[in-house]
C-alpha positions as CSV (number, residue, x, y, z in Angstrom):
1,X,210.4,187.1,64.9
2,X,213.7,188.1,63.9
3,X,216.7,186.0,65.7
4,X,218.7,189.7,66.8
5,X,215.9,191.0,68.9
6,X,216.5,190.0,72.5
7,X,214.8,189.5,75.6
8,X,215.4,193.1,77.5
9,X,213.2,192.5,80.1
10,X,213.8,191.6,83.8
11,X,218.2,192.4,83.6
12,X,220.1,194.3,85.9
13,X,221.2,196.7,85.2
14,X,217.7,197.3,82.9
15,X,218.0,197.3,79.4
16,X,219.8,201.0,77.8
17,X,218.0,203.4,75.3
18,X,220.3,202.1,73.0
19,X,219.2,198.4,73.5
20,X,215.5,199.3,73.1
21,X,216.0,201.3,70.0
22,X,218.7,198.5,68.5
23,X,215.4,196.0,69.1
24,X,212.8,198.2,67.8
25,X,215.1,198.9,64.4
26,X,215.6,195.3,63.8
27,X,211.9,194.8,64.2
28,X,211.2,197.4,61.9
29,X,213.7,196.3,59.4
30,X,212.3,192.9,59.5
31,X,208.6,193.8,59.0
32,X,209.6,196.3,56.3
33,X,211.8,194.2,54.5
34,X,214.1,196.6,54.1
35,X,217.9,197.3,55.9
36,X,218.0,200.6,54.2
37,X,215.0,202.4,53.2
38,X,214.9,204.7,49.9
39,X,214.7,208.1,50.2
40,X,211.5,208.1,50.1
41,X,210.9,206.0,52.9
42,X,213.2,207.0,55.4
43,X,210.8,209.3,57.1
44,X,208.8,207.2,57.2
45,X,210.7,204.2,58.9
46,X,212.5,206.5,61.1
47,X,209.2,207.6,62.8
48,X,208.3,204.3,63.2
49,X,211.3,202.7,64.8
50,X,211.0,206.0,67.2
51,X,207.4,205.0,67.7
52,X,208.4,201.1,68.6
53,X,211.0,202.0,70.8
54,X,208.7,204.3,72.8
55,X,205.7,201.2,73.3
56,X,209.4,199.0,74.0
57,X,209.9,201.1,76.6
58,X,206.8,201.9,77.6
59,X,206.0,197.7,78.0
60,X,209.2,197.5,79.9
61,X,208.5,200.1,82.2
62,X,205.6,198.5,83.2
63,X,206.0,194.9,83.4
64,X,206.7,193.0,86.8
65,X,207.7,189.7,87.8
66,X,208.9,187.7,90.7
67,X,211.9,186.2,89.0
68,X,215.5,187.4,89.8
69,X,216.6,189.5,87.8
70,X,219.1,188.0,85.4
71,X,223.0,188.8,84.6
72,X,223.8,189.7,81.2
73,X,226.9,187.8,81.6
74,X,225.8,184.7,82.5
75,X,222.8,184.9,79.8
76,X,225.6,186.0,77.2
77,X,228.1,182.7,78.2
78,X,224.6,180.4,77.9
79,X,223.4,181.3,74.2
80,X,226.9,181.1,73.6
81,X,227.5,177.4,74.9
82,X,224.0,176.9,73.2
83,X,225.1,177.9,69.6
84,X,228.7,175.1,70.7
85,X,226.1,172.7,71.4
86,X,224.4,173.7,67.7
87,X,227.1,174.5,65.5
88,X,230.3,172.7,66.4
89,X,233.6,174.1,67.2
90,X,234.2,177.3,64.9
């Protein structure tokens, strides 16, 4: 799966429209390989990234869980510390 989608479930506050469309265009890049589609094709890929965002939103709208919900902060300084960890000093 590509690397940019990210977990949108279970955050407070939930994930935007903007978020969930951002995901479902990354995922429909990926599996079209294809950033920008012809002419041709942009009909085409625009009705599906508005078809994956709605089943995005759809799944996120009815998901549960018992966990906390999770700060965006906190997840943000942890992939961060992660990639240190990874990569090295920039």
């Amino acid at each position: 799966m590509c690397r940019n989608i990210r977990q949108l479930h279970n955050f407070e506050p939930a994930a935007t429209t903007d978020e969930v469309r951002a995901a479902a265009l990354q995922y429909v890049r990926k599996v079209s390989g294809s950033t920008r589609p012809s002419a041709a094709n942009q009909a085409a890929f625009d009705e599906a990234v508005a078809e994956v965002a709605h089943a995005t939103q759809h799944l996120l709208d009815h998901l549960t869980t018992s966990a906390p919900p999770k700060d965006r902060e906190v997840e943000a300084a942890k992939a961060k510390a992660r990639a240190q960890a990874r990569y090295g000093a920039a």
